[in-house]
N, C-alpha and C positions, 0 to 999 in steps of 0.2 A: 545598814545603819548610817545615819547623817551625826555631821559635830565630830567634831576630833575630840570635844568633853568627856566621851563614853570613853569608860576603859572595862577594862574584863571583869567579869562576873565569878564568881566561886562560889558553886552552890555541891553538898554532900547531900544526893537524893537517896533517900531510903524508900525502893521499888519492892512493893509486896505484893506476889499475884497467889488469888486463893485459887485454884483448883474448883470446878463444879463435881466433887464428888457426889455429895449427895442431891443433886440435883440433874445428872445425865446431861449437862450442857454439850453444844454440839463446840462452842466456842470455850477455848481452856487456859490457853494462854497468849499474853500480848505479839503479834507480829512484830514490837518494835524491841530491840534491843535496848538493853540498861544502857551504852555509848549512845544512842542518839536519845534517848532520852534526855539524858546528862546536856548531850551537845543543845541540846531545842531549849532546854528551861533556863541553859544560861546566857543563849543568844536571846531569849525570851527575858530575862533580867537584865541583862546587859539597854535593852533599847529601855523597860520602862526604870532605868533606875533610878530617874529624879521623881520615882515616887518611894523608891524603899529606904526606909531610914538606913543610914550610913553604917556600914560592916566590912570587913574584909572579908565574910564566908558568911553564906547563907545554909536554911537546912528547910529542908522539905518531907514528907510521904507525900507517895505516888500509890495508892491503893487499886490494884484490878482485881475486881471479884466479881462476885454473879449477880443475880434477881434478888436470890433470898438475902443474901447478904445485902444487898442495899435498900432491900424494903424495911429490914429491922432497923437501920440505922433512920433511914425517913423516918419511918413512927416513934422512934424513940426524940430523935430531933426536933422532925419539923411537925411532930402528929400528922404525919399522912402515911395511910399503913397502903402501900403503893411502892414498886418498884421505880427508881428513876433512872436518870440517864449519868448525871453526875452531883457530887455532894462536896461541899469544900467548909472546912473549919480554920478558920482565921487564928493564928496566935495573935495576929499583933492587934486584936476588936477594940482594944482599950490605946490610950495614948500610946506613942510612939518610945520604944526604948532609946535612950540618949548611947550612943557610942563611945565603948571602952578599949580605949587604942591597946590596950595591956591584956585584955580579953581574949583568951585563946579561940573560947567556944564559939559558935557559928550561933549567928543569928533565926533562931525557927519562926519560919512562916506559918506555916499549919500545915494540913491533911486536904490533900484531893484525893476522894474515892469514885470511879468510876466502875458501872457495871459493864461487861465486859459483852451482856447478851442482849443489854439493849444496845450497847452502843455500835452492834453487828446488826441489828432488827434496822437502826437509821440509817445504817450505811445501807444497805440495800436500801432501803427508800429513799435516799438521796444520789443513788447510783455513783456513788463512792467507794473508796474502799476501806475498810475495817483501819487502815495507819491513818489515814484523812479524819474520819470519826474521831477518833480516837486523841491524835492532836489537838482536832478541833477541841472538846470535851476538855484536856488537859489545861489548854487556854484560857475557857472559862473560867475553868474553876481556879486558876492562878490569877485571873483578875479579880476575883471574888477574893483570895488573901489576901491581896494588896489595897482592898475596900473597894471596889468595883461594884456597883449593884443594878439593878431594871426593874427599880418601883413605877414605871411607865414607860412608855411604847419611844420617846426620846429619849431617854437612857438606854434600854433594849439597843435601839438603832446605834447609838455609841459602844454600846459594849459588844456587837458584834462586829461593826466595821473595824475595833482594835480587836478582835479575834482573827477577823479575816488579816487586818496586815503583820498579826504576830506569824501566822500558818505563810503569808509571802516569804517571810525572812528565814522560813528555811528551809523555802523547796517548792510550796507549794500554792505558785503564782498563778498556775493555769487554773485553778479551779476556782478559785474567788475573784 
């Protein structure tokens, strides 16, 4: 991180992983630990934070579940009855909340759900591994709360190369 402006980040993730019971998944639960989870999203808040309106605590879900589970949510969302890779729902879609210094409650971003069996199907075809997906994925979908979008092939290219340098800042410079 550049700028002595930045200061620390405080974000409370609420990490839910479903189990593929009813679906024999070979993939069940995250490789990564709730601490680096924690540690990535708020070195991850911390560089974009002159985009998040002003809070002393942030709150988030972090959703890993399966196929089924994130195809019902596509079709219910986005009417595509299809499994994806990852899904993110914005709290802040509408103007921005003004800052209540007296506020205890943390500021909620939204919901990232990631599926846990596709984002094991990429990593092998990106010859990655399952934490690299995975991060990658969680990026995405964290600039998509912060209003991040790729309604064309120059935004695409923007919103990947700030996925690629969020995934440098915390480890994982050799790959991108």
């Amino acid at each position: 991180m550049s700028g002595s402006s930045l200061c620390a980040i405080n974000i409370e993730l609420n990490l839910q992983e479903v189990s593929g019971d009813e679906t024999k998944s070979s993939v069940e639960v995250s490789p990564i630990s709730l601490a680096d989870w924690q540690g990535w999203l708020e070195v991850w808040l911390t560089s974009l934070q002159f985009q998040l309106p002003k809070s002393d605590i942030y709150e988030l879900t972090l959703r890993l579940t399966n196929d089924a589970e994130i195809q019902s949510f596509n079709s219910q969302y986005r009417q595509q009855n299809k499994p994806t890779d990852v899904l993110a729902f914005a709290a802040l879609e509408a103007e921005m909340p003004i800052f209540q210094p007296d506020d205890p409650e943390p500021l909620y971003l939204g919901d990232i759900i990631i599926s846990l069996e596709t984002a094991a199907v990429q990593a092998q075809q990106n010859n990655h591994s399952l934490t690299i997906e995975l991060a990658w994925l969680a990026s995405h979908g964290l600039l998509h709360l912060l209003g991040w979008d790729h309604p064309d092939d120059v935004r695409l290219e923007e919103m990947l190369a700030q996925q690629a340098n969020l995934l440098k800042q915390v480890g994982f410079a050799a790959i991108f």
